[in-house]
C-alpha positions as CSV (number, residue, x, y, z in Angstrom):
1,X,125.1,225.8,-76.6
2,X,128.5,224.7,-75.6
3,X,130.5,221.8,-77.7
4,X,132.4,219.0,-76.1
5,X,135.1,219.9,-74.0
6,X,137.5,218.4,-76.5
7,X,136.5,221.1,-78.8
8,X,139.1,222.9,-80.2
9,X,139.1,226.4,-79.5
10,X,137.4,229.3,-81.6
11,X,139.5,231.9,-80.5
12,X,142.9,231.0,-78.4
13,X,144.4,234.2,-76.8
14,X,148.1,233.5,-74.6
15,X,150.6,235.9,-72.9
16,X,149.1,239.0,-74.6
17,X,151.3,242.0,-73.3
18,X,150.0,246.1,-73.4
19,X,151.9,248.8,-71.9
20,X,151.5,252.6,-71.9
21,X,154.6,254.4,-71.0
22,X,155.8,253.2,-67.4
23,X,152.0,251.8,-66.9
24,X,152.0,248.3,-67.9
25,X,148.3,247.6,-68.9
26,X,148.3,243.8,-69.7
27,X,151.4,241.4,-68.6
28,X,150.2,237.7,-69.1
29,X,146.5,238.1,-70.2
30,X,145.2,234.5,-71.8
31,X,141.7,233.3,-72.5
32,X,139.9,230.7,-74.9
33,X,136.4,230.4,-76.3
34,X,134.9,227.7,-78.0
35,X,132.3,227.6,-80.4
36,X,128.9,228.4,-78.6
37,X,130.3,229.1,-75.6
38,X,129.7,232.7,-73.8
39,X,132.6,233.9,-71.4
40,X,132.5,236.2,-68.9
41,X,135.9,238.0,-68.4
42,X,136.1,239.6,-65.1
43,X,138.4,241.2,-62.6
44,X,138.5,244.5,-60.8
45,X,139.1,247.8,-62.4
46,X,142.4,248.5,-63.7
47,X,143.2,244.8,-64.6
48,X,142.6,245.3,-68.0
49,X,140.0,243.7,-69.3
50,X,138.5,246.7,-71.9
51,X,142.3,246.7,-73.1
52,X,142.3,243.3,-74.0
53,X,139.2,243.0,-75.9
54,X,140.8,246.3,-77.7
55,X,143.8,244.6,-78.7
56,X,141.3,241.4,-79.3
57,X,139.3,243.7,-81.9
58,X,142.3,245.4,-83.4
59,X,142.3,248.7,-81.4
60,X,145.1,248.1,-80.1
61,X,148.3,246.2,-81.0
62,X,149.6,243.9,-77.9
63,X,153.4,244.1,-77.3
64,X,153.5,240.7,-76.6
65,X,151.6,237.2,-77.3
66,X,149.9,235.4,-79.6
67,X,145.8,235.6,-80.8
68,X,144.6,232.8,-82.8
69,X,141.3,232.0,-84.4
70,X,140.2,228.8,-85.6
71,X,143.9,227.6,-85.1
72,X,145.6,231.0,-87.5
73,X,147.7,233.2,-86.0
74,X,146.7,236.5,-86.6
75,X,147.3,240.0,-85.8
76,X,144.1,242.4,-86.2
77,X,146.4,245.9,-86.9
78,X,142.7,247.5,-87.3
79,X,139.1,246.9,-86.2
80,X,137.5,246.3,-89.6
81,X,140.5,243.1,-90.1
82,X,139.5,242.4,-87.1
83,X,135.7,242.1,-87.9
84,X,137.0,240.4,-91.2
85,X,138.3,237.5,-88.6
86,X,134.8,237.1,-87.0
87,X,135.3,239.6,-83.9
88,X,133.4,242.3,-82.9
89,X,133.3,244.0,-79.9
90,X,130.7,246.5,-77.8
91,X,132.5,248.7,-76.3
92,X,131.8,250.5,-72.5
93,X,131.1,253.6,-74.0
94,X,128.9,254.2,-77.0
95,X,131.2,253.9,-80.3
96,X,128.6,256.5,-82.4
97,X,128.7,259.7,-83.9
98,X,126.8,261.8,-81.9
99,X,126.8,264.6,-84.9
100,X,125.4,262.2,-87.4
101,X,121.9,260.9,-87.8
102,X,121.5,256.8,-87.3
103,X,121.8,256.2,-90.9
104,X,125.0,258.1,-91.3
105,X,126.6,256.2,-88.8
106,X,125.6,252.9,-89.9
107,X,126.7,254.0,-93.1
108,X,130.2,254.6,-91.8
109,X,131.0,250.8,-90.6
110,X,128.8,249.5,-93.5
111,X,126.3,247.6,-91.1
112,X,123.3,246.1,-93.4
113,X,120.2,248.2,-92.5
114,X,117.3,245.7,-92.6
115,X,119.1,243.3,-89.7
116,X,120.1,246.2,-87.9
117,X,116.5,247.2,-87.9
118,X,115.5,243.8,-86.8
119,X,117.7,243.7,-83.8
120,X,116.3,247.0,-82.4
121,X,113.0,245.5,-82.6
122,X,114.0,242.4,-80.8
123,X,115.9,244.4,-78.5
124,X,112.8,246.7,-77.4
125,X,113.6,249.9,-78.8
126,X,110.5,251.4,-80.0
127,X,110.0,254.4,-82.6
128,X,113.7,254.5,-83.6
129,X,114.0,256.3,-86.7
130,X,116.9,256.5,-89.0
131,X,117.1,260.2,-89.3
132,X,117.2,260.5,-85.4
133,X,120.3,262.4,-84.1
134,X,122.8,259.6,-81.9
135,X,124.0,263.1,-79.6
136,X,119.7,263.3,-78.9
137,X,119.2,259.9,-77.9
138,X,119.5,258.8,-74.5
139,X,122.7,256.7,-73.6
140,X,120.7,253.3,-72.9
141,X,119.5,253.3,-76.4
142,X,122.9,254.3,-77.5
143,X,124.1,251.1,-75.7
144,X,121.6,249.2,-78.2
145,X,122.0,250.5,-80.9
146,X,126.0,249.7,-80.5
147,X,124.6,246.0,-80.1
148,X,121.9,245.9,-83.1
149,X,124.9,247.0,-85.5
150,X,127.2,244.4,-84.2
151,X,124.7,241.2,-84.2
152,X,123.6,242.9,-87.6
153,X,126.7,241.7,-89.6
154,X,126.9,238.3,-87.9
155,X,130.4,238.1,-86.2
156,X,131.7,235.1,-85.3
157,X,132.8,236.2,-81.8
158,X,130.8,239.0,-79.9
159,X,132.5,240.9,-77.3
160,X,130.3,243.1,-74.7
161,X,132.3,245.2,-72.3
162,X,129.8,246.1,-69.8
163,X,126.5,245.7,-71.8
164,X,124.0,245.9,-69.2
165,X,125.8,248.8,-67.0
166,X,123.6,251.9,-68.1
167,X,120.5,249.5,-69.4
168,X,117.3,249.9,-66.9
169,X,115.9,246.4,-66.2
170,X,113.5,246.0,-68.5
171,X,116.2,246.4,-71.4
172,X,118.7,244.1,-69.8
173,X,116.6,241.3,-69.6
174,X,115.7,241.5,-73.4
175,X,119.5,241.5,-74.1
176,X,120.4,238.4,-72.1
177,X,117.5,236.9,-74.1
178,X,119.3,237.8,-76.8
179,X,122.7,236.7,-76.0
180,X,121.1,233.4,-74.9
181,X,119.7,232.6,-78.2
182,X,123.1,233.9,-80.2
183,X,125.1,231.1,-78.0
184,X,122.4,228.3,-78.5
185,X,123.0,229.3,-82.6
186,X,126.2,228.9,-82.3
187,X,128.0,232.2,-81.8
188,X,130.5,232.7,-79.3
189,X,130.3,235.4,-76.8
190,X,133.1,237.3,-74.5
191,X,131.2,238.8,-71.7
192,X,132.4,241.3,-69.7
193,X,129.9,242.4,-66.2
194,X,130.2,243.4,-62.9
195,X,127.5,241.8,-62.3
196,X,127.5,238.6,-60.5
197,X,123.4,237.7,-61.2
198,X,123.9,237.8,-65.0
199,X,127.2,236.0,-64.9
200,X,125.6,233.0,-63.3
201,X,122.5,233.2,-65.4
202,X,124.4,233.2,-68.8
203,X,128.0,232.7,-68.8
204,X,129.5,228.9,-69.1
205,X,132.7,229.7,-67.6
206,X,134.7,233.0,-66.2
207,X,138.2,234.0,-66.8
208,X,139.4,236.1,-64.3
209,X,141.9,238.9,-64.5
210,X,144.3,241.0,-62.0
211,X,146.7,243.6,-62.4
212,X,147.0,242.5,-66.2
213,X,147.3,238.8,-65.8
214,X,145.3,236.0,-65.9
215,X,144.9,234.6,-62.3
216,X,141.9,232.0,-63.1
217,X,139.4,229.7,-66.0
218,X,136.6,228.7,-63.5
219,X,133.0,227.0,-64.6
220,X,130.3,228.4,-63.6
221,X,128.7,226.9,-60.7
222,X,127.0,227.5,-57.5
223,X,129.2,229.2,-55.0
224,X,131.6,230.4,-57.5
225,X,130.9,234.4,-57.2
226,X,133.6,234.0,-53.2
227,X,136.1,232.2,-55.5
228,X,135.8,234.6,-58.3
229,X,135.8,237.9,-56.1
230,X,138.8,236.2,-54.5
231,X,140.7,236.2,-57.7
232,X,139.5,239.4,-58.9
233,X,140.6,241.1,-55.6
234,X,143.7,239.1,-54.6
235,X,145.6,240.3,-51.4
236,X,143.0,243.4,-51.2
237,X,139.9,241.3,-50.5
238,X,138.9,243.0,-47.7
239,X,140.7,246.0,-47.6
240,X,137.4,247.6,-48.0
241,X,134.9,248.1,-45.2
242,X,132.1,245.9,-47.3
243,X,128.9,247.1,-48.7
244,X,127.8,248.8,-45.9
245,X,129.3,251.7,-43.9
246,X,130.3,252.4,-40.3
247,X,127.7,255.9,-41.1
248,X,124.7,256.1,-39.5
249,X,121.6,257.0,-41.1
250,X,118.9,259.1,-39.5
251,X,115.7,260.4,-40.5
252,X,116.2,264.5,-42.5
253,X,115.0,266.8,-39.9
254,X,114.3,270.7,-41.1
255,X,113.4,272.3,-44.0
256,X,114.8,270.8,-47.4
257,X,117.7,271.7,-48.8
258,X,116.0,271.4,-52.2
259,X,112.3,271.2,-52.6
260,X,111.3,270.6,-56.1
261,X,107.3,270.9,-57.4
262,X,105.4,269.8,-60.1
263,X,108.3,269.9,-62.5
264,X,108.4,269.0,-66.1
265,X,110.9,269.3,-68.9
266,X,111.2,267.7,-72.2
267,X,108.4,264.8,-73.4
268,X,109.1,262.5,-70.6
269,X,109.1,264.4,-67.8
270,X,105.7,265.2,-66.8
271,X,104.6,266.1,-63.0
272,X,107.8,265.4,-60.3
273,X,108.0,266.7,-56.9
274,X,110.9,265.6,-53.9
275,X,112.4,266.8,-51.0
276,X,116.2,266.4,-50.8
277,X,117.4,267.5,-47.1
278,X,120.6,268.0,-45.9
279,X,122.6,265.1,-44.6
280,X,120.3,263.0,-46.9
281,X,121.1,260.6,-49.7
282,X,117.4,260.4,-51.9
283,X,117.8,257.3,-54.4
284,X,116.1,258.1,-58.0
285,X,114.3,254.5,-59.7
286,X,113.2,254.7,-62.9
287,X,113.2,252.0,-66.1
288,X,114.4,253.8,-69.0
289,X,113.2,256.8,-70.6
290,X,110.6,257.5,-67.7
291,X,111.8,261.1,-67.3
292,X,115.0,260.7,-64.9
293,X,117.8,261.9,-67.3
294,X,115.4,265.2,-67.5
295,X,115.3,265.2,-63.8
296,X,119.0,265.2,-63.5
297,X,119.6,267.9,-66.7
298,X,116.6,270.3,-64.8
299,X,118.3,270.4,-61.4
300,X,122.1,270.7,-63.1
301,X,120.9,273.6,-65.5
302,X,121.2,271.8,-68.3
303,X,117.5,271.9,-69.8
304,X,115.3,274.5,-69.1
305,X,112.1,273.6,-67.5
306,X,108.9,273.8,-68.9
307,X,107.1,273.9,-66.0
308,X,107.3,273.8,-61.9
309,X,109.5,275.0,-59.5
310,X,113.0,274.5,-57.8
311,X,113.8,276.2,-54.3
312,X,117.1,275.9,-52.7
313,X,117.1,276.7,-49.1
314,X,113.6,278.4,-49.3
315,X,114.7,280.5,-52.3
316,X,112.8,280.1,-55.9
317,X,115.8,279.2,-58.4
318,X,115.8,279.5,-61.9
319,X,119.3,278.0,-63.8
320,X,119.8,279.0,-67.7
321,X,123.4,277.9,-67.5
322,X,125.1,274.6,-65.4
323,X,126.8,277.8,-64.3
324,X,124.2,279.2,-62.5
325,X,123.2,275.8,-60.7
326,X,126.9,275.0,-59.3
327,X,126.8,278.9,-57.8
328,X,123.3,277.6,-56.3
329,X,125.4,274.7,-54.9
330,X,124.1,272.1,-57.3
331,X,126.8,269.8,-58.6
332,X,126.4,267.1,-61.6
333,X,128.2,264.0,-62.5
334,X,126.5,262.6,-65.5
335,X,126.4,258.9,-66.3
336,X,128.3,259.1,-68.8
337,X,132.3,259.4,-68.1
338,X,133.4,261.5,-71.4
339,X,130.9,264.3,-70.7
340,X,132.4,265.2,-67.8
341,X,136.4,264.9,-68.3
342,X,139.0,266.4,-70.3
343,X,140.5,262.9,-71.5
344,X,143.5,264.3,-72.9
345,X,144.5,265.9,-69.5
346,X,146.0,264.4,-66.2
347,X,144.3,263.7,-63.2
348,X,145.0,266.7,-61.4
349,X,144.1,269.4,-64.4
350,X,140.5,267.4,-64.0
351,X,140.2,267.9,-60.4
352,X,141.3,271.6,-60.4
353,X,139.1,272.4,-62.9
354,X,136.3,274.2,-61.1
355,X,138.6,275.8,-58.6
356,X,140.2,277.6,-61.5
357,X,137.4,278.2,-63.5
358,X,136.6,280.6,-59.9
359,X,139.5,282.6,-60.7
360,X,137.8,285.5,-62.8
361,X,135.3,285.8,-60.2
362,X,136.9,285.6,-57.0
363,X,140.8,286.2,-57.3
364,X,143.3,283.8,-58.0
365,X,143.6,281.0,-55.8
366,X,146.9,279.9,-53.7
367,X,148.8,277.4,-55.5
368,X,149.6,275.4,-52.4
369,X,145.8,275.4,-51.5
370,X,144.9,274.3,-54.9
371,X,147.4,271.2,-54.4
372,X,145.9,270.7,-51.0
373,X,142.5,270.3,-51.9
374,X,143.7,268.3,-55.1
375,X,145.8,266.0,-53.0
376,X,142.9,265.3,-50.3
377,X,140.6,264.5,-52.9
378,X,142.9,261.9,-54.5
379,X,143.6,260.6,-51.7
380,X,140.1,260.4,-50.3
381,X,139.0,258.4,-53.3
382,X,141.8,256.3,-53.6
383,X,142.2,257.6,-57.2
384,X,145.0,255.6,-59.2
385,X,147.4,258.2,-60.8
386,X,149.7,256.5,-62.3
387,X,149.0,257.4,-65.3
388,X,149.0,261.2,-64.6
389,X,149.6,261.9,-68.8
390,X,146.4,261.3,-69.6
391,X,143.0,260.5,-67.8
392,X,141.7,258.6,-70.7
393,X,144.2,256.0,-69.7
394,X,142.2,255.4,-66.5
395,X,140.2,252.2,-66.0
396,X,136.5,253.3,-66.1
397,X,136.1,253.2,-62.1
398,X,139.2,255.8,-61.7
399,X,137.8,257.8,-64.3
400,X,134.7,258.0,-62.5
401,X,136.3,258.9,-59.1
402,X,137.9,262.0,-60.9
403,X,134.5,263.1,-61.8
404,X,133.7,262.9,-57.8
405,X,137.2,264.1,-56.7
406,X,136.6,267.6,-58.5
407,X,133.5,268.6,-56.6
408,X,135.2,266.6,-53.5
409,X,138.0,269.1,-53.7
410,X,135.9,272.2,-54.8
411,X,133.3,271.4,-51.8
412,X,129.9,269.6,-51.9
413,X,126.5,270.7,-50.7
414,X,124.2,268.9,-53.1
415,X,125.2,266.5,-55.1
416,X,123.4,265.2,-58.6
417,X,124.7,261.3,-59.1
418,X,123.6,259.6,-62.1
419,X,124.7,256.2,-61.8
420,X,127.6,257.0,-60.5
421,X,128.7,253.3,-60.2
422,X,127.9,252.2,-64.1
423,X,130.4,249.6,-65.4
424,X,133.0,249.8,-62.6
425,X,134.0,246.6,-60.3
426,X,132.6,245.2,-56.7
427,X,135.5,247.4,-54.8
428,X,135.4,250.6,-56.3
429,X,131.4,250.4,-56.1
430,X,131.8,250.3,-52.2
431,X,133.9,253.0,-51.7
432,X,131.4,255.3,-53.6
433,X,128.5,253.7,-51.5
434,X,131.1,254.9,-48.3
435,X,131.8,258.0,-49.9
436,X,128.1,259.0,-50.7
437,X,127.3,257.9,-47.0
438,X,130.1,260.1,-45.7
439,X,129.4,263.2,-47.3
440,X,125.7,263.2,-45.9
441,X,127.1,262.5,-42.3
442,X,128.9,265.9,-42.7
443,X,125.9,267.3,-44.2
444,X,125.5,267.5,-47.8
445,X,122.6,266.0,-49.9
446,X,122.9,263.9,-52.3
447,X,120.1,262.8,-55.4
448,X,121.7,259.4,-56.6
449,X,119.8,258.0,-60.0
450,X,121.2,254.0,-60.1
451,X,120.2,251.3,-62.7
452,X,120.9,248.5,-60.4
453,X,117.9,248.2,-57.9
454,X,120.6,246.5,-55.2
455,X,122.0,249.7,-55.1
456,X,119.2,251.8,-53.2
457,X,119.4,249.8,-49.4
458,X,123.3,250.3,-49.5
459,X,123.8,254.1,-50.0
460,X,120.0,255.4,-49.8
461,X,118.2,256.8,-47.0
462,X,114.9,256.6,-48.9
463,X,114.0,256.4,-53.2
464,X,111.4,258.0,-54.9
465,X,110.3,256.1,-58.0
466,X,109.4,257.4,-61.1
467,X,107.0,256.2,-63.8
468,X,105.4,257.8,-66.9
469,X,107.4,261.3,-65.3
470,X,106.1,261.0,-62.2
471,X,106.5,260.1,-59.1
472,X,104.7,256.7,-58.0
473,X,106.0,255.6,-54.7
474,X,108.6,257.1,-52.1
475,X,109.9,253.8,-50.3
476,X,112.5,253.8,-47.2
477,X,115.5,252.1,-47.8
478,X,114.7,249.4,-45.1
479,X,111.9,248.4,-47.9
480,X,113.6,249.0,-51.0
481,X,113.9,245.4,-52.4
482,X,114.2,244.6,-55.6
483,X,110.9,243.1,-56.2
484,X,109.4,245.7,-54.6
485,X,111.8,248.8,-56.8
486,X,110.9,246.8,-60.2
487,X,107.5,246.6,-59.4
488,X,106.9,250.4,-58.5
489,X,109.0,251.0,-61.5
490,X,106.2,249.2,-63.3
491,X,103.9,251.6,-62.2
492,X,102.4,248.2,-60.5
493,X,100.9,247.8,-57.0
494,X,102.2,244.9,-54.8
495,X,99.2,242.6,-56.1
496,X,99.8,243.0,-59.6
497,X,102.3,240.5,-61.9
498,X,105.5,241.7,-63.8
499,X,105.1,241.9,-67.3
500,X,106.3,238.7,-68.8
């Protein structure tokens, strides 16, 4: 619960500076929190908000400004003084081991075990064991886990950088709960979402962000989502053509380009046929852990099947090797970011990575091409290279358009999207939903997995929903509402009630 507005603040953050090279990364970022009190930080991606909780949490040291906490000055040169002050963070992307067991790794940041424990219960992960291996788990539990070993030593000040952004529904509505009850207790919470439902449900105010400075310190109110996106997008509010797209959608006519039967794979993936036609962009819904991430890993030759079929153009495939499903046309862009990229490499090594990984097998390619193709894909996704050292200095949302921009460049026919749009802002969400829509109008397919239910009506021609691995309803995008997505996802019909 929120103190008086006289309160003093918790934590007072102003004119915190960051720059990397000739890329200036924070300029004028301020923010206070007050005891109780849950903030959302928000702006678009690139203005900087995951490096100012870093240099908040001692990740990074700030080249300029002052941080202080209950009135002290201080200056966090690691994370663990920083978790000494009271602050810990959660980051974007899973901050585990994936080599070491659960124990291991909560042995590493000395996280009591018995809370820890707790917290997984209470945030509805079920079965968990301590000798399970972090790289088998999947990444939603991942994002838990990160969260059950941060309220599990008690901070002061809990930082979440996109929390919710790979959780399926179910799980995001048991950690709001939880953030909820945290705040009324007294703890103070920096909250960084995209999304605008959550921010209004939980947040007490919003501090808003762009191109490294703090722009705005709003209350949350009704209609304050126009005034925030107006902040967060400054001068290019409406540089973007919207949710939507000029591309029209029409029904797939033909045979499919991939026709998928009875498949299975793993333990959660039991019984799963679609149809995927050219031109066509199939959403995937599913809550977690119903079999989708083996969907994905099947058709990308990443995990053997243990069952069923997969034809591609009327021809039965079978993929031991990701290898073998990109020469069948089949190209993947997992969920998660660091899977896919060489961090340490600039934008344009990324891209060009498949066209010269065709060089043993069919002949060098032109250089000049090889720009070409790099260049158009760049530019097609509006890819921010200024920092061309390193892609790891990316915000998340350029990162993820590299991911696109290779198989852009290289040339798509079908391609595998697993929530593509995870943890990046309004603007860069809608030119993927343009992009997506523009590469079926010139005739590839795409198979687009999404956590956020809103998602399906703006880039999808239809969704097939999976439940228990299996498919439960196939529902045109004109239908696709979110009661009606959650619902299916459920395994419910339209007369049963939502679990409580």
């Amino acid at each position: 619960m929120t103190e008086p507005t006289g309160a003093s603040p918790l934590l007072d953050a102003r004119g915190v500076k960051k720059h990397f090279g000739a890329v200036i990364a924070l300029r004028d970022a301020s923010l206070t929190l007050k005891k109780g009190e849950i903030v959302a930080l928000m702006g678009a991606n690139g203005a900087g908000k995951s490096t100012f909780v870093k240099i908040l949490t001692g990740a990074l040291r700030p080249d300029g400004g002052t941080i202080r906490i209950r009135g002290r000055e201080t200056k966090a040169r690691t994370p663990a003084e920083a978790q000494r002050a009271g602050l810990m963070p959660v980051y974007q992307e899973p901050s585990l081991i994936p080599d070491l067991d659960v124990a291991a790794n909560l042995r590493l940041c000395n996280t009591p075990v018995e809370p820890f424990r707790h917290w997984v219960d209470q945030l509805g992960i079920k079965g968990l064991r301590l000798d399970d291996m972090i790289g088998q788990l999947p990444l939603a539990t991942l994002r838990i886990l990160d969260l059950a070993r941060a309220l599990a030593i008690e901070p002061e000040v809990l930082m979440l950088d996109e929390m919710t952004a790979a959780l399926p529904t179910d799980l995001v509505e048991r950690v709001l709960q939880v953030v909820r009850a945290q705040a009324d207790a007294g703890q103070s919470v920096i909250y960084i979402s995209h999304r605008f439902t959550e921010i209004s449900e939980l947040c007490d105010r919003a501090t808003v962000l762009r191109d490294g400075a703090t722009v705005g310190d709003l209350p949350i109110e009704e209609g304050v989502e126009e005034r925030i996106v107006e902040l967060m997008l400054g001068a290019a509010l409406g540089a973007g053509r919207g949710a939507g797209t000029d591309v029209t959608s029409v029904a797939p006519e033909g045979p499919p380009r991939v026709k998928v039967r009875n498949l299975a794979a793993g333990t959660k993936l039991s019984d799963v046929s679609l149809d995927l036609h050219r031109g066509e962009v199939l959403g995937v819904v599913a809550l977690e852990g119903q079999g989708q991430d083996e969907l994905f890993e099947a058709l990308a030759g990443v995990r053997r099947p243990s069952s069923g079929s997969i034809e591609i153009d009327g021809k039965a495939m079978s993929f031991h090797h990701p290898d073998d499903a990109i020469a069948a046309g089949l190209t993947f862009v997992p969920g998660d970011r660091g899977d896919a990229l060489l961090m340490q490499r600039s934008v344009r090594e990324n891209i060009a990575l498949p066209l010269v990984a065709r060089i043993g097998k069919w002949g060098a390619i032109p250089m000049k091409d090889e720009a070409r193709r790099v260049t158009d894909a760049i530019e097609r996704l509006q890819i921010d290279t200024r920092a061309q050292g390193e892609v790891q200095r990316l915000s998340g949302g350029n990162q993820q358009k590299v991911t696109i921009g290779r198989w852009i460049a290289t040339g798509v026919e079908t391609l595998l999207l697993f929530d593509p749009t995870r943890g990046i802002d309004v603007r860069t969400k809608r030119q993927i939903y343009e992009l997506v829509r523009k590469l079926a109008s010139e005739g590839a397919s795409v198979l687009f997995y999404t956590s956020e239910l809103g998602e399906v009506p703006m880039a999808c021609d239809r969704a097939v929903v999976i439940f228990n691995g299996r498919v439960v309803d196939v529902i045109e995008a004109a239908d696709a509402d979110e009661p009606t997505l959650l619902r299916a996802a459920y395994g419910l019909s339209a007369e049963e009630e939502l679990p409580a």
